[in-house]
RODO-2510 file (C-alpha; in nm, 4 decimals, decimal comma):
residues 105
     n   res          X          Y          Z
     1     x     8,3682    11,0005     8,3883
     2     x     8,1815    10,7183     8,3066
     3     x     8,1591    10,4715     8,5926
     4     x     8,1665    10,1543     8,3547
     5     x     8,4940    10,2970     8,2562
     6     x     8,6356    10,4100     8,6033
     7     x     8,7611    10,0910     8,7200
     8     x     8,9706    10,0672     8,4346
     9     x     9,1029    10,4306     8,4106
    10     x     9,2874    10,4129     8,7292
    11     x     9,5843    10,2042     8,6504
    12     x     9,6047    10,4607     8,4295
    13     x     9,6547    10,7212     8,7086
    14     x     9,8910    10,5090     8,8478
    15     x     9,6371    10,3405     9,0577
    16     x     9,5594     9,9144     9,1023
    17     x     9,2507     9,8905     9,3109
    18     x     9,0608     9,6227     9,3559
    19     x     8,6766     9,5891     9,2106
    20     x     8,5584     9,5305     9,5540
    21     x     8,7616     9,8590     9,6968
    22     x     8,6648    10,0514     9,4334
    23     x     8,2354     9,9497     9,4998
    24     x     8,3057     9,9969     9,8710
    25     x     8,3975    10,3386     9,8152
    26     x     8,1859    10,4176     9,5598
    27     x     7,8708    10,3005     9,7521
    28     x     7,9751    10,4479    10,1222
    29     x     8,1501    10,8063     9,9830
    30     x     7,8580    10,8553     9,6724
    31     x     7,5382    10,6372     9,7891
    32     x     7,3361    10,9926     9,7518
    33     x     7,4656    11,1217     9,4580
    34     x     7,2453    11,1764     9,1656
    35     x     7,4010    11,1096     8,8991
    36     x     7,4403    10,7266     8,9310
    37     x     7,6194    10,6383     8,6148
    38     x     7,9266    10,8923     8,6145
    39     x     8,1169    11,0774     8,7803
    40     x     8,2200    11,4476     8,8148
    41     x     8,5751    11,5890     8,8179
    42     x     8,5034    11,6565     9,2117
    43     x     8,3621    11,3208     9,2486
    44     x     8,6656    11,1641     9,0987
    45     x     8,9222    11,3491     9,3006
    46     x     8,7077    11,2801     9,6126
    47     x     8,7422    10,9290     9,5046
    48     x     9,0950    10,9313     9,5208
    49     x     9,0992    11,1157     9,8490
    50     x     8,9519    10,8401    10,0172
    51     x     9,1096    10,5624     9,8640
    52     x     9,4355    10,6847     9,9595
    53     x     9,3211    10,7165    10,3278
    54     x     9,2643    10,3838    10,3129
    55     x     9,5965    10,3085    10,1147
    56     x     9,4336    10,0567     9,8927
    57     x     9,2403     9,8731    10,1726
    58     x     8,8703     9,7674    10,1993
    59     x     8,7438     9,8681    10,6047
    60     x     8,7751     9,4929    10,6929
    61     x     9,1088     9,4912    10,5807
    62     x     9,2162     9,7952    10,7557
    63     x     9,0021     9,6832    11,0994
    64     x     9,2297     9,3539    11,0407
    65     x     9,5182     9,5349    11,0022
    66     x     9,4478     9,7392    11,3561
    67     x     9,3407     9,4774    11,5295
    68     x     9,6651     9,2818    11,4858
    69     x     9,8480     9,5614    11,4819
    70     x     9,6992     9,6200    11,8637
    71     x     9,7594     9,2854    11,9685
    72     x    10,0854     9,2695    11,8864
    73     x    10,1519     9,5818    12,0653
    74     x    10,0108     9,4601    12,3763
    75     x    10,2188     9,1464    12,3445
    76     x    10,5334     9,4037    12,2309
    77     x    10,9284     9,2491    12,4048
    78     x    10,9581     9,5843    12,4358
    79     x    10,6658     9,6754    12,6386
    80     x    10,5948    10,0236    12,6008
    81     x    10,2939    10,1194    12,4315
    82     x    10,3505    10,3788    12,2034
    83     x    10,1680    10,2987    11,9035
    84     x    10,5197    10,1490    11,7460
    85     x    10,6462     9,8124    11,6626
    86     x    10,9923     9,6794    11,6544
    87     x    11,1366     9,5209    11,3214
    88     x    11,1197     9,1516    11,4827
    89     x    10,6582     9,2421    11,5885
    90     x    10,6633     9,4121    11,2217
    91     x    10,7602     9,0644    11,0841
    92     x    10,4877     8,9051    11,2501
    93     x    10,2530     9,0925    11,1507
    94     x    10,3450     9,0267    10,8003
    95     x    10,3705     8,6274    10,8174
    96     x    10,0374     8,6887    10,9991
    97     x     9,8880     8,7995    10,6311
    98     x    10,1147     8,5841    10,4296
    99     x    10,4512     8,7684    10,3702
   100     x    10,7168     8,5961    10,4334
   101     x    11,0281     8,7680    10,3978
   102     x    11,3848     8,7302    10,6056
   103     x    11,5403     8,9846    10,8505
   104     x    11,7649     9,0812    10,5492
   105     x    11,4981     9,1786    10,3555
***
């Protein structure tokens, strides 16, 4: 595959990532790879591997993500710390990156 064309075949494998997760990947999974302008079948599905470990996310995203994630677990009603938050922490998390939706929802 083409690289110049990469970005835009994914939506049509059912996947929306953004230029800047797509070049993250690219340059930390295939920095050494010698073929710089395509891809091979392998290469591809490696690609995909490692996007969806990351579901989507760039690395500063997902350290965001943990890092709140942790501090509202130390700050959890319930108190326990096993790596779970109730519905009520869940919701803050999610105003905390600009969802806003109601306990209904």
């Amino acid at each position: 595959v083409q690289l110049q064309h990469f970005s835009a075949a994914l939506p049509e494998l059912g996947y929306f990532a953004s230029e800047a997760v797509i070049q993250e990947i690219l340059s930390t999974k295939f920095a050494d790879r010698e073929y710089a302008e395509e891809l091979t079948l392998m290469e591809v599905f490696d690609f995909l591997r490692a996007y969806r470990l990351q579901e989507g996310f760039s690395q500063a995203d997902l350290q965001e993500l943990r890092a709140v994630f942790d501090s509202m677990q130390r700050a959890s009603v319930a108190g326990n710390n096993d790596e779970t938050l109730d519905s009520l922490e869940l919701g803050c998390i999610l105003r905390w990156f600009g969802v806003s939706k109601s306990l209904q929802q």
